[in-house]
C-alpha positions as CSV (number, residue, x, y, z in Angstrom):
1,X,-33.4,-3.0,14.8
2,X,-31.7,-6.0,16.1
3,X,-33.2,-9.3,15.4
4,X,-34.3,-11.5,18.5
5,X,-36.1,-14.8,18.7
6,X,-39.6,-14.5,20.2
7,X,-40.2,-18.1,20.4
8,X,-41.9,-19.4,23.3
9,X,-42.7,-15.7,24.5
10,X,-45.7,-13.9,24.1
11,X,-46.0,-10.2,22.8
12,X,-46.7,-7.8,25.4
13,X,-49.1,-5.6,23.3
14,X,-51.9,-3.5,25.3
15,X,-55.2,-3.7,22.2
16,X,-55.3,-6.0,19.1
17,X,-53.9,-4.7,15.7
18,X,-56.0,-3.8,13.0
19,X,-54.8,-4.8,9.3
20,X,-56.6,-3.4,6.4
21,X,-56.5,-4.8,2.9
22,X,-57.1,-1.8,0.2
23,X,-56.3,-3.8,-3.5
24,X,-53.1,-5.9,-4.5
25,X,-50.3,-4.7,-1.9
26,X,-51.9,-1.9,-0.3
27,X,-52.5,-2.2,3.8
28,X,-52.9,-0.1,6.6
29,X,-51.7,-1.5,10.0
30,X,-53.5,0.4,12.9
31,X,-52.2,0.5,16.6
32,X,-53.3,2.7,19.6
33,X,-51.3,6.0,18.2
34,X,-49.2,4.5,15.3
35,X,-50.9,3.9,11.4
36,X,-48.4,2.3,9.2
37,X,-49.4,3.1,5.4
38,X,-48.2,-0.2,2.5
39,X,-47.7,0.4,-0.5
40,X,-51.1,2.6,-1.4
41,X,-52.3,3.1,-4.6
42,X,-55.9,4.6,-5.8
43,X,-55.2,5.7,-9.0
44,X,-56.5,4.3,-11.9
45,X,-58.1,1.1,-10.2
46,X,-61.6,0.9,-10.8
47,X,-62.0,-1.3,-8.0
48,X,-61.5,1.2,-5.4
49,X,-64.6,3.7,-5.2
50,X,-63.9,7.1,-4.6
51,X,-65.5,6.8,-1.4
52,X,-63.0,3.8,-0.1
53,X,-59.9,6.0,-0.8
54,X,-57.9,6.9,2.6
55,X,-58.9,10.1,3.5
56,X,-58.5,12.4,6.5
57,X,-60.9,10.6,8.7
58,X,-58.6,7.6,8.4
59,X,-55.7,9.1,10.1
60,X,-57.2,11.4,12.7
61,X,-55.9,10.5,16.5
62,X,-52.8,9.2,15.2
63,X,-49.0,10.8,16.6
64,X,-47.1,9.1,14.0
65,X,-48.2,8.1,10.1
66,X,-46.1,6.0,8.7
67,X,-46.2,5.4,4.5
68,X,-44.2,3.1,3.1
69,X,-43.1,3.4,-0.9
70,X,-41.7,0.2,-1.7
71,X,-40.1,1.0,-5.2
72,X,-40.9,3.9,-7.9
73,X,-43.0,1.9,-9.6
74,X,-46.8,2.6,-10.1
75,X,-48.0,0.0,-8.7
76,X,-46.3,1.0,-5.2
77,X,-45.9,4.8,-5.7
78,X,-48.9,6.9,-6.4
79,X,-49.0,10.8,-6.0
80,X,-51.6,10.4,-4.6
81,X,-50.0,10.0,-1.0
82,X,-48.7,13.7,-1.0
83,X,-52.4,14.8,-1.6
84,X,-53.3,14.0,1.8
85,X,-53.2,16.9,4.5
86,X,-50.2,17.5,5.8
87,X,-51.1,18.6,8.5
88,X,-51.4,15.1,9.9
89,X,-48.0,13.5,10.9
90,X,-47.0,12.1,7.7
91,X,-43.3,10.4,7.1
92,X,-42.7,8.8,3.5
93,X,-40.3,6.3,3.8
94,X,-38.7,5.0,0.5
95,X,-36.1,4.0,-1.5
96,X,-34.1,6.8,-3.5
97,X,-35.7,5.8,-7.3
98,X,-38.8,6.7,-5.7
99,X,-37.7,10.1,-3.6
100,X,-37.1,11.6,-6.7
101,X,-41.1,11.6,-7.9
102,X,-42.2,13.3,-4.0
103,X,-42.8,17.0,-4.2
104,X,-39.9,18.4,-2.2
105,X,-42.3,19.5,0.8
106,X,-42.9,15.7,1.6
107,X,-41.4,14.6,4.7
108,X,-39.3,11.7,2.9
109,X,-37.1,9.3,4.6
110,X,-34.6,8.3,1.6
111,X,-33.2,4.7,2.6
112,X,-31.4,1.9,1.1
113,X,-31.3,-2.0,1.7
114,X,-29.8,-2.5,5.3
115,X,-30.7,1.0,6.7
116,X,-32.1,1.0,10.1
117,X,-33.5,4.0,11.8
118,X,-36.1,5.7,14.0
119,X,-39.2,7.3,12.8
120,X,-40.5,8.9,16.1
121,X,-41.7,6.3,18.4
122,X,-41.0,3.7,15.2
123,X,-38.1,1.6,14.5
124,X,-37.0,1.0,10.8
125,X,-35.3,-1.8,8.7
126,X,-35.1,-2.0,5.1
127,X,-34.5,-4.9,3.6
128,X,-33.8,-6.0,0.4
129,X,-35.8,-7.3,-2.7
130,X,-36.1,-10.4,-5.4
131,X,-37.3,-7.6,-7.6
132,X,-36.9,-3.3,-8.1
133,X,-37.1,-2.1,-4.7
134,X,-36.9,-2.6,-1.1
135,X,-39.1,-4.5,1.6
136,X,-39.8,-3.4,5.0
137,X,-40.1,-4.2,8.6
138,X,-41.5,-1.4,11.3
139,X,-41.3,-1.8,14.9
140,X,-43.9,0.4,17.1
141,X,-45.7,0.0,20.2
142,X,-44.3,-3.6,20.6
143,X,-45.6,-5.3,17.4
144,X,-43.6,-6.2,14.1
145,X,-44.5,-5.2,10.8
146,X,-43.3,-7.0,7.7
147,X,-44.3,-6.0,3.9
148,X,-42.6,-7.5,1.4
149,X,-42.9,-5.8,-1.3
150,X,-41.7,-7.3,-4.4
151,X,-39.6,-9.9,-2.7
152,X,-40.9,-13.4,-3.5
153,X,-39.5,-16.1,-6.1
154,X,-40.3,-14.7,-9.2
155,X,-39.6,-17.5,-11.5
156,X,-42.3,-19.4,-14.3
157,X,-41.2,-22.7,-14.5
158,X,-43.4,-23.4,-17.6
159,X,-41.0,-20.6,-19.6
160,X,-37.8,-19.7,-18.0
161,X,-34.6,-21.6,-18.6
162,X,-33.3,-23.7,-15.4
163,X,-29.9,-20.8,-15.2
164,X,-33.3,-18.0,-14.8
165,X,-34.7,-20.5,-12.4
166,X,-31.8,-20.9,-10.5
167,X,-30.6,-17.1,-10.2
168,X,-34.4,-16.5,-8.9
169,X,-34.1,-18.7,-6.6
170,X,-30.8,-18.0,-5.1
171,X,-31.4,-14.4,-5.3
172,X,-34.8,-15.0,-2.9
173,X,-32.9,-17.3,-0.8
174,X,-30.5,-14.7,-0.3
175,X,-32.9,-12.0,0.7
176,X,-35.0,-14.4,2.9
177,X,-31.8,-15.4,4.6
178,X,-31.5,-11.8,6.3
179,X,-35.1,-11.5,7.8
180,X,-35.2,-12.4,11.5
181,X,-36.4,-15.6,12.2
182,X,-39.7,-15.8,14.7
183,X,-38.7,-11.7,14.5
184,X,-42.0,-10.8,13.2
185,X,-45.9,-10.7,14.2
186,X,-47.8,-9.7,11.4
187,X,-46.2,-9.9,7.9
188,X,-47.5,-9.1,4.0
189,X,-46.4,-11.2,1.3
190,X,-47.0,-12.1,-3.1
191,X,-49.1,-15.0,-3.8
192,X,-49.7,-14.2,-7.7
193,X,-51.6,-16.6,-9.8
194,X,-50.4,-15.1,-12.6
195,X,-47.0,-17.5,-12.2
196,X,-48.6,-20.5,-12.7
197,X,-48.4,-24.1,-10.7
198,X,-45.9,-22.3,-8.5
199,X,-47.4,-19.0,-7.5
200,X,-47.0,-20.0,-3.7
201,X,-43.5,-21.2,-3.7
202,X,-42.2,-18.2,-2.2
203,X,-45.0,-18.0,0.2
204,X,-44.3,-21.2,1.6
205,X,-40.7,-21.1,2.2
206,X,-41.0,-17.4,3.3
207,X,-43.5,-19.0,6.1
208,X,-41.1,-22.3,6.5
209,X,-37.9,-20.1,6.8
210,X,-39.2,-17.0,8.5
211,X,-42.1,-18.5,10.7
212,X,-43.9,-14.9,11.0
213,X,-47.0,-15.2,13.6
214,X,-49.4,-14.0,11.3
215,X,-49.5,-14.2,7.2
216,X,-51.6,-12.0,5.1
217,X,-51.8,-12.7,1.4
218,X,-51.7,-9.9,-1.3
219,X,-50.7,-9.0,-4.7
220,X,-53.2,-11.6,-6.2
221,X,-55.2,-9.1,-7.9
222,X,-58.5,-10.3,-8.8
223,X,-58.4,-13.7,-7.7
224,X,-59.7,-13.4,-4.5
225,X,-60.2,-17.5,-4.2
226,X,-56.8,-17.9,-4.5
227,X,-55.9,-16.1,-1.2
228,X,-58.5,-17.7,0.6
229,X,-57.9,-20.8,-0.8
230,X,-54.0,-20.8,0.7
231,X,-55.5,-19.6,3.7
232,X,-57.9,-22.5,4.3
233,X,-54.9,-25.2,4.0
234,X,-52.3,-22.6,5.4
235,X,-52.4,-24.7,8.6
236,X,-49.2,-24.4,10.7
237,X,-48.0,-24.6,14.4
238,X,-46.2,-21.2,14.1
239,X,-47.7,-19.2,11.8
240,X,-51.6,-18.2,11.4
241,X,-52.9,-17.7,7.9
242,X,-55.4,-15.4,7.1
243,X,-57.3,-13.7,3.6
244,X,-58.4,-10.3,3.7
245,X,-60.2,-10.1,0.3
246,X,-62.1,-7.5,0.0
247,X,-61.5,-3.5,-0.3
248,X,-61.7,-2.3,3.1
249,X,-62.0,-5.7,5.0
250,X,-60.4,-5.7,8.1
251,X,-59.0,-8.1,10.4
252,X,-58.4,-7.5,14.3
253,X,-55.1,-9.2,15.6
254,X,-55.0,-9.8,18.8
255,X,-51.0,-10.7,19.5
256,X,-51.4,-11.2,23.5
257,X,-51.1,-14.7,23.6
258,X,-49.1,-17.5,22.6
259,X,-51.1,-17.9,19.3
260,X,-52.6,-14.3,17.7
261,X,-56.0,-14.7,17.4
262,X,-57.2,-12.8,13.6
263,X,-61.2,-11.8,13.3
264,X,-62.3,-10.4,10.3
265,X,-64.8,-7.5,9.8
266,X,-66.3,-7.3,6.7
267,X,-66.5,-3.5,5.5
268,X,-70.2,-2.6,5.7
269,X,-72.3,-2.1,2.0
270,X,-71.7,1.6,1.6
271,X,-67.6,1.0,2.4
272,X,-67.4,-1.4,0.0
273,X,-69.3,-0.4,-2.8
274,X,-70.9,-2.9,-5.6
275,X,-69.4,-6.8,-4.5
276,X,-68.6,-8.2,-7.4
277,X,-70.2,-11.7,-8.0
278,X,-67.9,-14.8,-8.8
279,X,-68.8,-17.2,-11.1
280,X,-67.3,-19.9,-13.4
281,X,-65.8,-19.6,-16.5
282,X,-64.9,-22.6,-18.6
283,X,-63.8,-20.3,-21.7
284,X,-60.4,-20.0,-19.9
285,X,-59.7,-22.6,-20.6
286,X,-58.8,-22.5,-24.4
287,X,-57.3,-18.8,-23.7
288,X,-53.6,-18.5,-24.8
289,X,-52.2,-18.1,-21.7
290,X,-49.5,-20.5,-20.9
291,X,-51.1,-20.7,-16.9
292,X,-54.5,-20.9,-17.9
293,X,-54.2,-25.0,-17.2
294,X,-52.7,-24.2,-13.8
295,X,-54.6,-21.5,-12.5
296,X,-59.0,-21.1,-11.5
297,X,-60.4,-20.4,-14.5
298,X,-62.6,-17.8,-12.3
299,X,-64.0,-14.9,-14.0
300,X,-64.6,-12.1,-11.2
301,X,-66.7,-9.1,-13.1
302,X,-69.8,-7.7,-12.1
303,X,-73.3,-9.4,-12.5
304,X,-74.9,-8.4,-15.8
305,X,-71.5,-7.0,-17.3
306,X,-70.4,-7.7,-20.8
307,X,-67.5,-10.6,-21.2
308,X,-64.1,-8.9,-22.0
């Protein structure tokens, strides 16, 4: 895939995009005949009924499925994936730690950081990662994917020496440094509360240095008001924030004009299951954790459910 600048050009794209957040790094992107698969994981995550796994109505009247493993780990590789019919046109692309868990009747596309390649009617780049792992941009039917994986500036500033600080942050610099600039449309990227006063560093200089059109959140877990919270004061004149989250929330993204315009849908009761209620929690305060002075102390179980 070679890198262009789209700046000042509109994308010619025929029907808006449909993004769908599943939990933590899990999407599906949605065109007219093209379903890109990020990064899905069901098992063992009680906040995904069974009813709001993927399933086969989910890829029907597609030519070309598209699932994307970004490292071996279990977070980003369930087994689940090669459960699915295959039958439907299924190509698992991943990194070579990870091909070695697929059953050998998968359809696996082994790639490595700087591989680029064509998936039917789908262009391919890996690129590299600030952690285990690749990240990944897809090219079909005129719009640019970006998932990041694990790439993001892993560093907590309350604990690591300034050398650990200093090697992340290279490191990321380096591996933001080879993503096309104004090269992508919609893009996927950390924000994790866990690392403290600086969970969004890497999100902002991924949006500063890479100036994607459109910026989904993920990897926050729980913390849903954190996502939406960098969403509401996301403003920029290049890049359009947006939160999905909420399993199964959708957003359309309609990339036709000079700025994408992103509606959400919210997934209907029986999609979503049980919300769960948010609600305050002072006791966070006086937990252990290092970040517990930096971060919402916001305690997301259910209504009527005992404290941890």
């Amino acid at each position: 895939m070679t890198p262009d600048t789209r700046k000042g050009r509109e994308t010619a794209v025929a029907s808006p995009v449909r993004v769908t957040y599943f939990y933590q790094s899990a999407f599906t992107v949605a065109m007219e005949k093209t379903l890109m698969v990020f990064s899905y994981r069901q098992t063992g995550l009680e906040q995904l009924a069974r009813e709001q796994w993927l399933s086969d109505r989910d890829f029907q009247g597609f030519n070309n499925i598209l699932v994307f493993v970004p490292s071996a780990s279990a977070a980003h590789h369930d087994k689940a994936i090669y459960e699915w019919k295959q039958s439907f046109p299924f190509t698992y692309v991943m990194p070579q730690e990870a091909a070695k868990l697929a059953p050998r009747a998968a359809n696996v596309r082994v790639c490595r950081e700087g591989d680029s390649f064509s998936v039917g009617h789908c262009e391919v780049t890996a690129y590299g990662s600030s952690d285990a792992g690749l990240s990944f941009l897809a090219e079909a039917e005129g719009v640019r994917v970006y998932h990041a994986g694990d790439l993001n500036l892993w560093h907590w500033r309350e604990e690591n020496t300034l050398r650990d600080i200093a090697r992340s942050e290279a490191l990321f610099y380096e591996k933001t440094a080879l993503l096309p600039k104004d090269g992508i449309d919609v893009s996927m990227f950390p924000l994790d509360p866990n690392q403290g006063g600086y969970y969004d560093a890497g999100a902002n200089h991924f949006i500063m240095a890479v100036r994607p059109r459109v910026f989904f959140p993920m990897h926050f877990g729980s913390r849903a008001e954190i996502a939406a919270e960098y969403a509401r004061r996301g403003l920029s004149r290049r890049t359009v924030v947006f939160a999905l989250t909420q399993v199964r929330e959708s957003a359309s993204v309609d990339l036709s004009g000079a700025t994408p315009l992103v509606r959400s849908s919210i997934p209907s009761a029986s999609e979503r299951g049980r919300l769960r209620a948010a609600r305050v929690d002072l006791s966070a305060y006086g937990h252990e954790d290092p970040f517990s002075q930096t971060d919402l102390p916001v305690d997301l179980r259910e209504e009527g459910s005992p404290p941890a």
